[in-house]
N, C-alpha and C positions, 0 to 999 in steps of 0.2 A: 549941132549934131547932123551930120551929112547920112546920107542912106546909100549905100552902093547895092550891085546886083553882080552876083557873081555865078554864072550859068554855062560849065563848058560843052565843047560841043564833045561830039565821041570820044576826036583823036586830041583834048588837048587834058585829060584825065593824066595823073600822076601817079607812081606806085612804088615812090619813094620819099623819103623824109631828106631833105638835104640836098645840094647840086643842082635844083632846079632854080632857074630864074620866078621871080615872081610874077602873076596874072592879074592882079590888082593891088594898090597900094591906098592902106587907110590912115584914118589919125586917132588916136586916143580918145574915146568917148563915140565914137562911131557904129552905126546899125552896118548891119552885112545881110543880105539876102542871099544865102547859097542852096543852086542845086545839086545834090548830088546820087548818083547813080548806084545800085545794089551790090555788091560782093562780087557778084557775076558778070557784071556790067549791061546787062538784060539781054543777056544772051538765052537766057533759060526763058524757054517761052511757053514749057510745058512740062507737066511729071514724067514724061516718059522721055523726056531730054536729059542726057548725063552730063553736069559742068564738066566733067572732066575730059567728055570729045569738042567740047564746042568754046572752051576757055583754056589759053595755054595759062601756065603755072604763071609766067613773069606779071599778068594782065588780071589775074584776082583780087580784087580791095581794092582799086581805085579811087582814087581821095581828089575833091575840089581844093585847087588852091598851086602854089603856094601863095597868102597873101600877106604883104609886105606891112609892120606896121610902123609908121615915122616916128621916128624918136626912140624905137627900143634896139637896148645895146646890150650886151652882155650883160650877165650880173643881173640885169632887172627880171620882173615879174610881168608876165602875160596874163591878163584872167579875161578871161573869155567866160560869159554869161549868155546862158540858150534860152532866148525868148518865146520860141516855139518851134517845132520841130514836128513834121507833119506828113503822114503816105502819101506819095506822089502817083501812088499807082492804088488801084485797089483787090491787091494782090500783093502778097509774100510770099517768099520760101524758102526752103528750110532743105539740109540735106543730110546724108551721113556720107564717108568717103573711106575706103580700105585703107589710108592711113593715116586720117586723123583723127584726131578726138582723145577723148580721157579714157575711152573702154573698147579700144582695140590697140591690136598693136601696131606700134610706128617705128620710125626709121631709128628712133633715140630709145624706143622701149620695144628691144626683140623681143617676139613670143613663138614657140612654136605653134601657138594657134595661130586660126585662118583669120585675115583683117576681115572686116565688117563690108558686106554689100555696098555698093553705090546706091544711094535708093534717094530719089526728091518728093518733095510734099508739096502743095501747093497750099495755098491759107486764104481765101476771099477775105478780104478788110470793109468794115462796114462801119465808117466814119462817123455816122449816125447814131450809133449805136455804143460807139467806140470798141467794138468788140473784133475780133479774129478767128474766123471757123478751120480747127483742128478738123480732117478728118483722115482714119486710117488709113494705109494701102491695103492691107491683109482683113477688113472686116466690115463692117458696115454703122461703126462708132464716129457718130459726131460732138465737141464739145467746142463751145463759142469760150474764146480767153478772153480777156479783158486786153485791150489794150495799151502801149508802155511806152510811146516811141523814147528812142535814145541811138546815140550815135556811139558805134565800137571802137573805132578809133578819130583819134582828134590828137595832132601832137606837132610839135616845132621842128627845125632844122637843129640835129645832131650836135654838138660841140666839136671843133677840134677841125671841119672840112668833112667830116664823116659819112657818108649816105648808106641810109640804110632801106632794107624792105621794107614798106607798110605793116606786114605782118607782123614785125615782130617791137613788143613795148619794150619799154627804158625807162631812161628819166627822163625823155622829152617828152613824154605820152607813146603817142603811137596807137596801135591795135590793143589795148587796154581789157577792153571788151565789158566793161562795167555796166548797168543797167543804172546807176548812180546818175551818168552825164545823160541827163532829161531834164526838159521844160523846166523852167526855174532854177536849175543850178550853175554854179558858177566855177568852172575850169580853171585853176593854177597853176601856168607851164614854167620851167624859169627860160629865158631868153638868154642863149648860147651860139647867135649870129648879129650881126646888126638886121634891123626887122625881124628879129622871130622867124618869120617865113612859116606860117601858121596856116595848115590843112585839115580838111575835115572830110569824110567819107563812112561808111560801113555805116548803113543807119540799118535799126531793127523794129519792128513795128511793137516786139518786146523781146523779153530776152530773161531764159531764168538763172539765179548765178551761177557760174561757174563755166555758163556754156557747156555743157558736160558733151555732147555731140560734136562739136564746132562750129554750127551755123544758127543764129538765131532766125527769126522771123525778115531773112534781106528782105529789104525794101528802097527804092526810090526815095528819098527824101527833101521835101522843101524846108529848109531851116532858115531861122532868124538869129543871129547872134548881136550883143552887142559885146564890143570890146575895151578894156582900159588897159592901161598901163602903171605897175609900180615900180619906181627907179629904187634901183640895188635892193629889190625883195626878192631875189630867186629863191626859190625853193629849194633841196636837192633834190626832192624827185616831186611827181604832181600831185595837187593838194584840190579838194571839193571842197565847196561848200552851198547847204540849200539853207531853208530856212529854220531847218530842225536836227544839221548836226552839221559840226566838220568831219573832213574825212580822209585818210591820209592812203597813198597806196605804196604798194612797194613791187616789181616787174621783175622777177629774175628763176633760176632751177637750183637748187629743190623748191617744193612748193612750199616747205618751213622756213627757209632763208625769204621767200616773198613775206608770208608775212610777218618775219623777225623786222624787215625793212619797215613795214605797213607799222607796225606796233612802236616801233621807235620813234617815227616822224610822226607819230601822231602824242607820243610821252611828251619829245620833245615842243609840239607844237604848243601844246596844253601849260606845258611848263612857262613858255613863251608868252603866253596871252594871259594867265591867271598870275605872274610872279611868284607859282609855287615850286618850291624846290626841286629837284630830278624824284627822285623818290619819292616823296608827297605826289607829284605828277604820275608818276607810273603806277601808285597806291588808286587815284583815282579812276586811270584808265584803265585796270584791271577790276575795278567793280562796276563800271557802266559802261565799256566798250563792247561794240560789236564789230565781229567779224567778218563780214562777208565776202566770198569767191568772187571775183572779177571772171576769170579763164584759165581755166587747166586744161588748155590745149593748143594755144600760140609756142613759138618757139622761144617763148619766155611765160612762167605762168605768172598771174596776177592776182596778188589780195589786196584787199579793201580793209580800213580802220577806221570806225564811226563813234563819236562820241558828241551829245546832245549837248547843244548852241546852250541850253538850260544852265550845264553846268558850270556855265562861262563867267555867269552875272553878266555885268555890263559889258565884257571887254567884246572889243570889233577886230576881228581879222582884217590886218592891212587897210586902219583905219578907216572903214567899212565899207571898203568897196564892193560887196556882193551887195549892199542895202542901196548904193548909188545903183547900181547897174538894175538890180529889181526894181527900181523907180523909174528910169528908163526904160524898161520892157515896158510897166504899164504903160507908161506916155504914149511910146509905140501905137499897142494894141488898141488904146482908146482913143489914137488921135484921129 
């Protein structure tokens, strides 16, 4: 197991999925050390700073990477496992923006009402504590959050030559925005280039579903991954798993058709791993599935599809690569 360190400097940040050459090249079974930068690219240095005079649109999301992994070819499966993921700063923020979000209006959803203020928060992170101090603009309410970290987007190079925005998810990951891909879970991209070309950026110091604002808790992030590789297990679109569910997602508009996607790959997964019938599978994941909102407010929204490792019995996803890779983290951690 080799350990790389991947730390760009300003200008070698990315803000795209695809087209770009890669910045480091690993092998199967490999730790990664990456740093990477906030939403903003820490430009925002204070609440009374608007991202939107001091951040041009193109240079939002910024993601470390792309990193190259030997041996992955189309067709296969990237899983990527996050050993830790940790504030790089001790500060976060958080914003609203006239037009995005799920509760104003945007360029895709006209309203005659007025879009929502520009307004930033700032959030002290207290690693000690693990907690995050909310405090209003308009009052004098403070409330400490527990903290979540998780990264919003994590996702490969496009099929086809494609390049897309960071912002927006697919089936290669992307800006996701899930509070799921945190410490301990293991990320399932399918591999639609040779290397993958595997990026990671948008970390949150938490994040509640759905993002219903558009901005979780940006933060600075020093993360640990390790990575393996499964030959010819793509996925169609990306697949979780921790140690208490799988979880299937689906990325597209309306926000029913996401999670019609969500609720399928997760039937069909279930179907897959127990040898139960389509119907028997979709019997089951309709009395023990959960839902949850990934973002409804990227320019694709995202649901989540959870259904407890319990009801599995024995069976291993991809002959158990999350339980390889979590034995790896600990080794890490304790070595």
């Amino acid at each position: 197991m080799a350990i790389h360190e991947l730390k760009p400097s300003p200008g070698e940040y990315s803000y795209v999925f695809g087209g770009v050459a890669p910045r480091l090249s690993v092998k199967p079974g490999d730790i990664v050390k990456v740093s990477t930068e906030d939403c903003f690219g820490g430009r925002v240095t204070h609440q009374d700073q608007l991202p939107s005079e001091v951040v041009p649109f193109s240079e939002l999301n910024p993601v470390s990477g792309p990193i190259e992994v030997a041996g992955a070819e189309v067709g296969d499966l990237l899983a990527v496992h996050f050993v830790s993921i940790v504030p790089a700063r001790s500060t976060a923020i958080s914003s609203t923006f006239p037009h995005f979000g799920a509760l104003t209006p945007t360029h895709e959803t006209a309203m005659l009402a007025a879009p929502l203020e520009e307004r930033v928060w700032f959030y002290d992170l207290d690693l000690d504590s693990g907690t995050a101090t909310f405090r209003a603009r308009r009052s004098d309410h403070t409330l400490r959050l527990p903290l979540d970290p998780m990264h919003g987007t994590v996702g490969v190079a496009p099929a086809g030559g494609e390049t897309r925005l960071v912002v927006t998810p697919s089936t290669y990951g992307g800006n996701m925005d899930t509070p799921e891909v945190r410490a301990g879970a293991t990320l399932y991209l399918p591999v639609n280039v040779p290397g993958a070309l595997l990026s990671i950026g948008d970390g949150h110091a938490r994040q509640g579903e759905g993002e219903v604002c558009g901005t979780g808790l940006e933060c600075a992030m020093n993360t640990v991954i390790a990575i393996d590789l499964v030959k010819g297990g793509a996925p169609a679109w990306p697949r979780i798993e921790s140690d208490d569910f799988i979880m299937t997602t689906g990325s597209t508009r309306p926000l029913e058709d996401a999670y019609r996607i969500s609720q399928k790959e997760l039937v069909d997964w279930t179907s897959d791993l127990t040898g139960l019938d389509t119907l028997d599978a979709y019997q089951l994941v309709s009395q023990l599935g959960l839902a949850p909102a990934a973002n409804v407010c990227d320019p694709n929204y995202t649901m989540v599809a959870k259904l407890p490792t319990w009801a599995l019995g024995a069976a291993k996803a991809y002959g158990g690569v999350h339980q390889r890779l979590r034995a790896a983290a600990e080794a890490y951690l304790t070595r």
